[in-house]
ROZA-17843 format. One record per residue (C-alpha): residue in three letters; x, y, z. Coordinates in steps of 0.1 Angstrom, whole numbers, plus 2048, in hexadecimal, padded with zeros to 3 digits. Each point is the difference from the previous one (the first is absolute). Example, Ala and Ser with C-alpha at 12.3 -4.5 7.8 and 13.67 -1.06 7.14 Angstrom:
<rs>
ALA87B7D384ESER80E8227F9
</rs>
This chain:
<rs>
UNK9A4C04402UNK7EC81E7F7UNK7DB80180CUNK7E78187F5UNK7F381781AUNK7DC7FF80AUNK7EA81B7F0UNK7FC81781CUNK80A8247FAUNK7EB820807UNK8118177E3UNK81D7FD7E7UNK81D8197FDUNK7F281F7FAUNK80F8097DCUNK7FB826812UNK81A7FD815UNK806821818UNK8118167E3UNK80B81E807UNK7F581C7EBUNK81C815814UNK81B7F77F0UNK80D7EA81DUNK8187E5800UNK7F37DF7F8UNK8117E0800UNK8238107FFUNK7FB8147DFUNK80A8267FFUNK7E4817805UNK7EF80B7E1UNK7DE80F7F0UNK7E37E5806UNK7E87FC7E4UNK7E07EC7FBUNK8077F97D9UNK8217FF7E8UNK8018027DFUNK81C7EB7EEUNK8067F67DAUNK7DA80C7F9UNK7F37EE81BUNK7EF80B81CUNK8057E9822UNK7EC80B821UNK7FD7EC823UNK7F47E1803UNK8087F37D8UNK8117E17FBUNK81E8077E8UNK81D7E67F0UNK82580C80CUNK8217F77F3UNK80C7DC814UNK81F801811UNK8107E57ECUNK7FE7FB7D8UNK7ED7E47F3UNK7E7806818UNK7DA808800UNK7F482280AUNK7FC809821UNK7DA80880DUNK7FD81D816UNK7E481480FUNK803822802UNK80180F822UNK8128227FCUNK80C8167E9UNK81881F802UNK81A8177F2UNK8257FC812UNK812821802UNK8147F57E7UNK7E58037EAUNK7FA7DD7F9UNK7E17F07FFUNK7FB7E081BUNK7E17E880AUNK7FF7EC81CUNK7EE7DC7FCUNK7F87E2811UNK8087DE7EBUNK7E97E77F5UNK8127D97FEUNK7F67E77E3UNK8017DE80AUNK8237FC7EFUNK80C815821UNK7F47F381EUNK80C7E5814UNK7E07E07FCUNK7FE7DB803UNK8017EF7DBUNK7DE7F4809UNK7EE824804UNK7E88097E1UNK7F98237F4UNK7EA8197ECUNK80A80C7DEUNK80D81C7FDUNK802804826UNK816818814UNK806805828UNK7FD820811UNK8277FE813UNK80B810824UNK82280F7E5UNK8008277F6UNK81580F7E5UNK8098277F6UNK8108017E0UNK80081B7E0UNK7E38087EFUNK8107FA7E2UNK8067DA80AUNK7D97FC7FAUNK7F97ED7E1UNK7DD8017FEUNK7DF7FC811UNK7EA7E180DUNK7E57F8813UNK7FD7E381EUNK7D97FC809UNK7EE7EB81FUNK7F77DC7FCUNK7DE80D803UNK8048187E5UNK8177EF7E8UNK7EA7E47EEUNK7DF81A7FDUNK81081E7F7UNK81B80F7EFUNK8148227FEUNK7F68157DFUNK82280E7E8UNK8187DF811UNK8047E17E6UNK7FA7DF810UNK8277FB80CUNK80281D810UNK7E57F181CUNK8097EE81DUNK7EA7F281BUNK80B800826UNK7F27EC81CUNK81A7FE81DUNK81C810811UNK8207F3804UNK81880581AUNK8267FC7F8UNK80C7FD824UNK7E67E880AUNK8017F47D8UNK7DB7F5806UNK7E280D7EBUNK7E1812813UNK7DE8037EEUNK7F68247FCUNK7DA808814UNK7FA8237F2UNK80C80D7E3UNK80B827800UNK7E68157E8UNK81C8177FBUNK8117E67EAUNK7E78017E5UNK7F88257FFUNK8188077E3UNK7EA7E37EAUNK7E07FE7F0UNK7F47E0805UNK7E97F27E7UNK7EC7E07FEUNK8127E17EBUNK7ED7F37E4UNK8047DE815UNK80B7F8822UNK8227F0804UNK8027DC810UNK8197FA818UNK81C7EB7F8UNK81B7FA817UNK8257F37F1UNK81B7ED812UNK81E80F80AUNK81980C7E4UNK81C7F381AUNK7EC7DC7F6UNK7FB8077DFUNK8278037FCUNK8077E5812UNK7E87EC7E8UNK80E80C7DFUNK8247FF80BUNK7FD7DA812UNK8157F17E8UNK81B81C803UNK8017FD824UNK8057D6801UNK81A8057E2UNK81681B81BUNK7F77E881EUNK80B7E27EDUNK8228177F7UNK80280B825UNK8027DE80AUNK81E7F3814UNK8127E27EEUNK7FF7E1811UNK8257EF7FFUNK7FC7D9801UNK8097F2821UNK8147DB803UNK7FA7EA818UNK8157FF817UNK80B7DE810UNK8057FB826UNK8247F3806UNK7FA7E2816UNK8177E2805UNK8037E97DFUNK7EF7E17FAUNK7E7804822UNK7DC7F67FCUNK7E880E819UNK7E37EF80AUNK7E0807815UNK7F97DD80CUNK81A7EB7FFUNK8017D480DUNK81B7F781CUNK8057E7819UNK7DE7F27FEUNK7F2825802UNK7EE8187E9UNK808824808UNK7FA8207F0UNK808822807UNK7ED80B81FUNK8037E1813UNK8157FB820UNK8177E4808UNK8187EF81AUNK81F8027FCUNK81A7E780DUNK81C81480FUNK8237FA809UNK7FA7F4826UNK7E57E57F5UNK7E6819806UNK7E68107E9UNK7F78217F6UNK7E48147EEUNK8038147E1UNK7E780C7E9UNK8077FA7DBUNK8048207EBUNK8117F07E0UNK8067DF7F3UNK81B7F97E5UNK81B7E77F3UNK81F7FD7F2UNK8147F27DFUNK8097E2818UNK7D87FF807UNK806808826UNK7E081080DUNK80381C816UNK7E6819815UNK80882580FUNK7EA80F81AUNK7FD80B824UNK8007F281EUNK7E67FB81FUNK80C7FE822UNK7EF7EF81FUNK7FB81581DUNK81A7F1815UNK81C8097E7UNK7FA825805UNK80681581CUNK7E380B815UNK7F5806821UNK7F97E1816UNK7D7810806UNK7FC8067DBUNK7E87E17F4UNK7FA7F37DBUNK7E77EB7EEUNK8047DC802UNK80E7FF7DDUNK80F8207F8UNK81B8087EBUNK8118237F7UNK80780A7E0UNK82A8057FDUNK80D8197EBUNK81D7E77F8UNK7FB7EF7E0UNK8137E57F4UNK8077E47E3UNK7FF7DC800UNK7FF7E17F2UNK7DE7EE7FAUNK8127E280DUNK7FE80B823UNK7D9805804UNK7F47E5815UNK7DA810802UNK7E68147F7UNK7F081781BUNK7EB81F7FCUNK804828810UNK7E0810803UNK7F7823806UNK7E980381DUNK7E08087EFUNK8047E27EBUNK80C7EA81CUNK7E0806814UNK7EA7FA7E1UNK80F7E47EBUNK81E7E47FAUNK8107EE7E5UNK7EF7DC800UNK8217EE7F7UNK81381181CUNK7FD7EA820UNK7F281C820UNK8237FE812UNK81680F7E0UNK7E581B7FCUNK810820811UNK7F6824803UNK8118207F9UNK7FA824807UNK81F811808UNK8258047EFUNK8207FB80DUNK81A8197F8UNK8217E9804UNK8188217FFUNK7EB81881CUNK7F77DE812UNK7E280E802UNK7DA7F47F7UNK7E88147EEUNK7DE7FF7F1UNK7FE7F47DEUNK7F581B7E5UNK7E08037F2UNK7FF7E97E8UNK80D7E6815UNK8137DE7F6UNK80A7FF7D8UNK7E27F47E5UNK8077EA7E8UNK7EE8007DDUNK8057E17EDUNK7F47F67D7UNK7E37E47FFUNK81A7E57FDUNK809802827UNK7EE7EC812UNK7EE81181DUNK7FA7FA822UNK7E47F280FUNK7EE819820UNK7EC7F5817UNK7EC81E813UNK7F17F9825UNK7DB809803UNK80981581AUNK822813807UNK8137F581AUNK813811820UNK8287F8800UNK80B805822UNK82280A80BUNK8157EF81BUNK82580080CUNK8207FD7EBUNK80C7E380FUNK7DC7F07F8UNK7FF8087DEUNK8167E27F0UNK7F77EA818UNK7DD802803UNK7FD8047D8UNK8097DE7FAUNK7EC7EE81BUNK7DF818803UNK7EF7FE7DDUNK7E2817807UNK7EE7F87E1UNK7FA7E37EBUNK81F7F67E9UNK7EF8017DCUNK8137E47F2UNK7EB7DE7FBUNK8207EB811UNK7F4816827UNK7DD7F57FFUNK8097DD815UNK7E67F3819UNK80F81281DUNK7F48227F1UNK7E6817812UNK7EE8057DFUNK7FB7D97FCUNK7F27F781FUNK7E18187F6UNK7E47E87FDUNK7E48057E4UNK7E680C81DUNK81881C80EUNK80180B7D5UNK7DD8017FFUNK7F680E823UNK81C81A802UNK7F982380EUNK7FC81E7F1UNK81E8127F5UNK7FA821811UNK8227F9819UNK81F80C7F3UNK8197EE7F4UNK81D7EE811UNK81D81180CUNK8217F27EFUNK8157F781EUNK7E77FF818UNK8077E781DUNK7E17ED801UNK8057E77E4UNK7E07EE7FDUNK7D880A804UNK7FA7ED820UNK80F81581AUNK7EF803821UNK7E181C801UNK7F180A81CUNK7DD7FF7EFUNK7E97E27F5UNK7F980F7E0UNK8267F37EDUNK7FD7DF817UNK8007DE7EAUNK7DF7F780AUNK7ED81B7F9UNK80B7FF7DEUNK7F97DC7F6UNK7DC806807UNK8028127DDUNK80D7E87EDUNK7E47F37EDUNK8037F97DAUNK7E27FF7E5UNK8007F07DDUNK80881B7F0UNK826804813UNK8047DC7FAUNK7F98047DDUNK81081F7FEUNK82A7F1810UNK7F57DE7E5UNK7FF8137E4UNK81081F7FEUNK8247F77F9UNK7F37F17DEUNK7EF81D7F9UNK81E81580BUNK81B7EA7EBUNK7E98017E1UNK7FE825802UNK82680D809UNK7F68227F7UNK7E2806815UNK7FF815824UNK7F67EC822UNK7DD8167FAUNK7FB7F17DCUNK8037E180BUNK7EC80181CUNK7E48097EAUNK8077E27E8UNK7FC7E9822UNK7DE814804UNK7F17FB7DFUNK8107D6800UNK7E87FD822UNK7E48127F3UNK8027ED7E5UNK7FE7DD812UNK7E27E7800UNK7EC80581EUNK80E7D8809UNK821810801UNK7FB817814UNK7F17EB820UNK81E7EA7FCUNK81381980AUNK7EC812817UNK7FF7D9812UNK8257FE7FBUNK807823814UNK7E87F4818UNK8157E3808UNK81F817808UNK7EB814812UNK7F47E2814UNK8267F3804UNK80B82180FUNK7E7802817UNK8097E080CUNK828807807UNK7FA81E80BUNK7E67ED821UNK8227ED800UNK815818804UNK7ED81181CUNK7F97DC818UNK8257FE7F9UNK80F8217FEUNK8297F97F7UNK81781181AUNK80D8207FBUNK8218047F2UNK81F80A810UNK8088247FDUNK8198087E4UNK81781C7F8UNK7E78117E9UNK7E080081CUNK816817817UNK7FC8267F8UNK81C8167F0UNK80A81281AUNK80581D7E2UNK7D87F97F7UNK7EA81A7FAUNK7D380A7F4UNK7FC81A7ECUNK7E1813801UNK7FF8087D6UNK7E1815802UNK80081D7ECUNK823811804UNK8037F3825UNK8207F5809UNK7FC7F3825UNK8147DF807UNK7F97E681DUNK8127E480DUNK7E17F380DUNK7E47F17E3UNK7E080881BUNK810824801UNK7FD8067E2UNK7DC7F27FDUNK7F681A81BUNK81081B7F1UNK7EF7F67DCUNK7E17F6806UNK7F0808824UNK7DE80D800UNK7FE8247FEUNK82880C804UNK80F7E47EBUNK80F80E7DEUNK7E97F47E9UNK7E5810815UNK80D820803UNK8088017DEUNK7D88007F1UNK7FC81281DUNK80D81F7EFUNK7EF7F77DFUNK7D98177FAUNK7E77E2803UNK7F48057DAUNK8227F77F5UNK8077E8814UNK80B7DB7EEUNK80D7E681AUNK8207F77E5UNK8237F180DUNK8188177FFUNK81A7E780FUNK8208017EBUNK8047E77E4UNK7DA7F3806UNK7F77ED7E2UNK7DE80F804UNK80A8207F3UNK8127F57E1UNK7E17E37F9UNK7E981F801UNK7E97EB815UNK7E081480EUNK80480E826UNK7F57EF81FUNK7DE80380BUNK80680B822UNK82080F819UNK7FC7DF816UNK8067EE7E0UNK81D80E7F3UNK812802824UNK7FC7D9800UNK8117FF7DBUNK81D816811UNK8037EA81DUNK7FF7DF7F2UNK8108027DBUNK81781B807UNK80C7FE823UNK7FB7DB80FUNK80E7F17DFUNK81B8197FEUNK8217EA80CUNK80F824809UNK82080E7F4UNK8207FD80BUNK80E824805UNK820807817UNK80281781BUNK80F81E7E7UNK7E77FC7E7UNK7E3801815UNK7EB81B7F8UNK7FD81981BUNK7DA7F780AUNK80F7DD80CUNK7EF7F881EUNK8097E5816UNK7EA7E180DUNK7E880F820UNK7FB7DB80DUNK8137F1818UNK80D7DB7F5UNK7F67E5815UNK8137EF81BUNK8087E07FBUNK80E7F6822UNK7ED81581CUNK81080781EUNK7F27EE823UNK7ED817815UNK8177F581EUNK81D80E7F2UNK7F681E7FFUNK7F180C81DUNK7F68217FAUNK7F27FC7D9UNK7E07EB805UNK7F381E819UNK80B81E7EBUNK7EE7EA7E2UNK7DD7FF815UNK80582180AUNK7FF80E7DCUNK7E080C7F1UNK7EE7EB7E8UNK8038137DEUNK827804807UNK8077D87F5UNK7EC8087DEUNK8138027E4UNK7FD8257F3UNK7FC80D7DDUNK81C8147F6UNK8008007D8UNK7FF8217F1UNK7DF80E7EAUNK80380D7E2UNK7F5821812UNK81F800813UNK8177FC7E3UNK80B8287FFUNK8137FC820UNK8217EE802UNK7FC7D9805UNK8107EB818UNK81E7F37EFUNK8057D780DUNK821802811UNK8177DD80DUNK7EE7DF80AUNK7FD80B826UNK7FB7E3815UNK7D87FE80CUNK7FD807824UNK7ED7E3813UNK7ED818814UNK7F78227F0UNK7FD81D820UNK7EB8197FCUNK8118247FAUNK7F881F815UNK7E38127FAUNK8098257FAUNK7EB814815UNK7FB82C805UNK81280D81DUNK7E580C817UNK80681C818UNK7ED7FE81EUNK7E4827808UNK81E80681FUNK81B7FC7ECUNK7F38177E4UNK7F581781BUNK82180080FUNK8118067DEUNK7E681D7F8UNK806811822UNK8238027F9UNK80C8267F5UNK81C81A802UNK7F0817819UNK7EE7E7815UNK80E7FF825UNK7F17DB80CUNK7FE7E17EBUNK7D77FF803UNK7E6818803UNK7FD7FA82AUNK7EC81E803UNK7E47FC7EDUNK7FF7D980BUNK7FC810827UNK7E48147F2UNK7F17E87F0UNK7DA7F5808UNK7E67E97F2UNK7F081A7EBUNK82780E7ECUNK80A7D57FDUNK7F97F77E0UNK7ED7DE7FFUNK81A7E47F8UNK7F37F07DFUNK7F47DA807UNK8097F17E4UNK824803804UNK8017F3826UNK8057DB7FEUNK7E17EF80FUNK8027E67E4UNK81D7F081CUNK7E97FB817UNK7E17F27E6UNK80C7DE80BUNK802804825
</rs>
């Protein structure tokens, strides 16, 4: 784009440029007679007029040229020398610039050419001059006005500061009989453009390329088949997208996703996609380990008859696995998928980007139904040779369809206190796979204890009123959130007679009372404890996490990992606000997946507050994590406690222990805290090795102590050189007296041996 430059400039072009009056060269021409005025056709011209010359094509306007030398050539020939003045016409300017009529621009271009190319004379005056004054003896067209510079490199106009006086000395200027407005005029590139518009659309409209007519082209597919996008067989309603089993050839079944569905002329209904394989039909090595229900995508496809689909089942990708499930699909035909198998290379590989193939469908399909957990949950992987059996047997979340829900399920036996008196939920969710199947497993702390719970569980009115009506008020308004209706519930009570209201209040006393009283039962007779079950023995694979910030430390003992959370003044959390300026600090969770965090509730009130929220939502109702011995993460440390002996050993049998036992101090039979701090966490941590087996007796290693030379022995080393003829110094010892002995320093003899005797 051109630009116009700012109007900074100390002086023009002198018109007076350096001639020579010598007779020199200038500019290439031949050396000649230099003279101030010529005379030509009965016209005089000197330096410094403005004169019309001949263009250099016909057709065209003059060309305007100031005067800058003039000469004789020794041929005799007359010559001037001029530099060239533009009109608008010949610059180079955006259609939008505006400018003076009548206006010229003083140019960077010089011309020599015959004198008797000159066609006339003319005058070019400032913009300060123009519209006051005007040259006597020079008719109105002959008068141009000139304002800025233009540059035919740069092609950029410059406003002119100071205007040479020599310009105007060959003019008498004289007042006009009324000054001149200015008037500034578009561009004549735009006022072409304007009167020539329908010119130009007529050639652009010729110019045009002709647009043949293109047929539609058919695709050749087989004759007389009808594709469909959901399609009714065998009791089942697919549509492209789903996955089904497929009954195979030894009595088994298989799983394919459905890419296309079609039939036949003979009606036959058929389906083409590919195939996913279970792990154990793939090779791989025997320590590589697999979700529960995964499947890998093969890069086999295949067609079928819809006759042979026998189920439904659905492949998710991970992130949708841990989020959300189809609520038709029973929990043990949901499977994951996150990895391909490439049946030529026999190889697995990642799947790309966009992962398993989407499926857009018109607004007749019908559409599955998703149900998404409240929290996401945490697959874990085990064995190959666990994956199909434990899949079928260990259902590690509740089976959405209605038929599941029997008596004997977990979520049944919830009573309507536990609903109402439940705790926060600030823990974390359950781990899929974990091997503690139900809440009640064994704590070593009274706060998750039975008992200590039931003291909460006191209803008001308002709860009982609250479970009586709100499934009417939920089944009258489908459409309304669990937070709507709550509110409805709100404004029903508020709404109640005053009578009302005690009749329930008296009506929740009465529970109250009634649990009260089985609860004194159950505590004069306490029911014996059950027999210990599979699922109350720890994994031997089960791990606490310390989720803190980006920590990554792993224990196999719980009341490790409380110390190396939580203990005042080098626990994690503490050293973590430790760090913080006081004036920023704000005492807010930072444990992963907190639902404190994503509730935006305020911040505790105090350190001692929060470390209790860590300890006993986070890490005592944590059920742990199964993680095998590869996996770990390399801050695994193993349990520091010794496990208790269950059949101790009489003291007669062995002799010697019971006295070594007495014999050991005190603070050697305490139990020694050896879980990392946070501060610690630079260094390399101690990786848990094998299950060693606990000794009964732990001895006490050597102390390492600094080998001590005794003075003599230093002395004796010391005396020891080259040129020395005895091993000591004999001479000076027979010379020696009680003033030349230096005093032997008390504190290193050892009186302290005889402080007892």
């Amino acid at each position: 784009l051109l630009q116009e430059l700012p109007e900074e400039e100390d002086q023009t072009r002198s018109s007076e440029d350096n001639t020579s009056r010598d007779g020199s060269t200038h500019g290439g021409l031949a050396v000649g007679v230099a003279d101030n005025a010529l005379s030509y056709n009965q016209q005089v011209y000197r330096i410094g007029d403005f004169v019309y010359a001949e263009p250099k094509e016909r057709g065209m306007e003059p060309i305007l040229l100031n005067i800058q030398r003039l000469w004789t050539n020794q041929e005799g020939q007359q010559m001037l020398y001029g530099n060239q003045y533009y009109r608008p016409r010949e610059t180079y300017h955006v259609t939008t610039r505006k400018f003076l009529e009548k206006e010229v621009f003083k140019t960077d271009q010089h011309v020599a050419i015959p004198l008797n190319q000159v066609l006339g004379r003319c005058c070019v005056l400032s913009v300060k001059d123009y519209f006051r004054s005007r040259p006597e003896n020079f008719d109105e067209k002959d008068v141009y006005v000139c304002e800025s510079r233009y540059s035919s490199k740069a092609r950029a106009f410059k406003k002119i500061k100071n205007w040479p006086q020599s310009l105007n000395n060959g003019y008498k200027l004289v007042p006009r009989d009324e000054n001149l407005e200015p008037k500034r005029v578009m561009s004549v590139f735009r006022e072409r453009v304007e009167k020539h518009k329908e010119e130009i659309a007529e050639l652009e409209e010729r110019e045009k390329l002709v647009e043949k007519e293109k047929p539609n082209v058919p695709l050749q597919t087989e004759e007389a088949v009808t594709y469909y996008e959901q399609y009714n067989c065998n009791g089942y309603v697919i549509k492209t997208g789903d996955c089904v089993y497929v009954k195979t050839d030894t009595d088994g079944k298989a799983i394919s996703q459905i890419d296309s569905i079609w039939t036949n002329t003979e009606g036959e209904a058929f389906f083409h996609g590919p195939w996913l394989v279970l792990p154990s039909a793939i090779p791989h090595t025997p320590s590589r380990t697999f979700y529960k229900q995964e499947v890998f995508l093969s890069t086999l496809e295949d067609t079928n008859p819809t006759n042979n689909i026998v189920g439904k089942c659905a492949v998710l990708e991970h992130g949708e696995y841990i989020s959300c499930r189809p609520t038709e699909i029973p929990e043990s035909d949901v499977y994951v998928c996150e990895s391909q198998y490439d049946e030529a290379r026999r190889s697995i590989k990642e799947l790309p980007r966009e992962g398993l193939k989407k499926y857009t469908h018109s607004a007749a399909v019908t559409q599955d139904e998703i149900y998404f957990f409240r929290r996401l949950i945490n697959p874990q992987k085990v064995g190959a040779n666990q994956t199909e059996q434990e899949s079928k047997t260990n259902q590690y979340l509740q089976n959405f369809d209605q038929n599941s829900c029997s008596a004997s399920s977990p979520a049944n036996n919830i009573k309507l206190e536990d609903m109402m008196c439940e705790d926060s939920m600030d823990g974390g969710p359950r781990s899929v796979g974990s091997c503690h199947g139900n809440d009640n497993s064994n704590m070593s702390t009274p706060l998750t204890s039975k008992k200590k719970r039931d003291a909460k569980k006191l209803v008001t009115g308002y709860i009982l009123y609250s479970g009586d009506v709100r499934k009417g008020i939920a089944a009258d308004n489908p459409a309304c959130s669990f937070g709507e209706v709550s509110r409805m519930v709100g404004n029903e009570w508020r709404n109640l007679p005053t009578s009302e209201k005690i009749a329930w209040e008296e009506k929740a006393a009465r529970v109250n009372e009634e649990t009260v009283a089985k609860m004194a039962e159950a505590e004069l007779c306490p029911s014996p404890s059950p027999a210990p079950t599979a699922n109350s023995q720890q994994h031997p694979d089960l791990v606490y996490e310390c989720c803190w910030d980006n920590c990554d430390w792993q224990f196999e003992d719980m009341q490790d990992c409380i110390e190396h959370a939580v203990t005042e003044g080098c626990g994690h959390v503490h050293m973590y606000f430790a760090a913080v300026p006081p004036h920023e600090l704000e005492f807010q969770c930072q444990w992963r997946g907190c639902t404190r965090m994503r509730k935006a509730i305020a911040p505790f009130p105090s350190l001692h507050r929060l470390a209790r929220h860590v300890k006993e939502v986070h890490i005592m109702k944590s059920q742990g994590r199964v993680v095998h011995p590869d996996h770990r993460s390399k801050h695994f440390l193993a349990s520091t406690r010794t496990k208790p002996v269950t059949k101790p050993l009489p003291a007669h049998a062995l002799p010697g222990i019971a006295m070594h036992a007495a014999s050991m101090a005190p603070g050697l039979l305490n139990y020694s805290r050896n879980t990392p701090s946070p501060a610690s966490q630079n260094g390399g941590g101690s990786t848990g090795g094998g299950r060693n087996v606990e000794p009964l007796f732990v001895t006490v290693p050597p102390r390492p102590q600094r080998l001590l030379h005794s003075e003599a022995y230093i002395k004796y080393i010391e005396g020891l050189h080259s040129d020395s003829r005895s091993v000591s110094n004999w001479d000076r010892q027979l010379k020696a007296t009680q003033e030349t002995v230096e005093p032997p320093d008390m504190a290193r003899l050892p009186a302290h041996w005889l402080g007892n005797g």
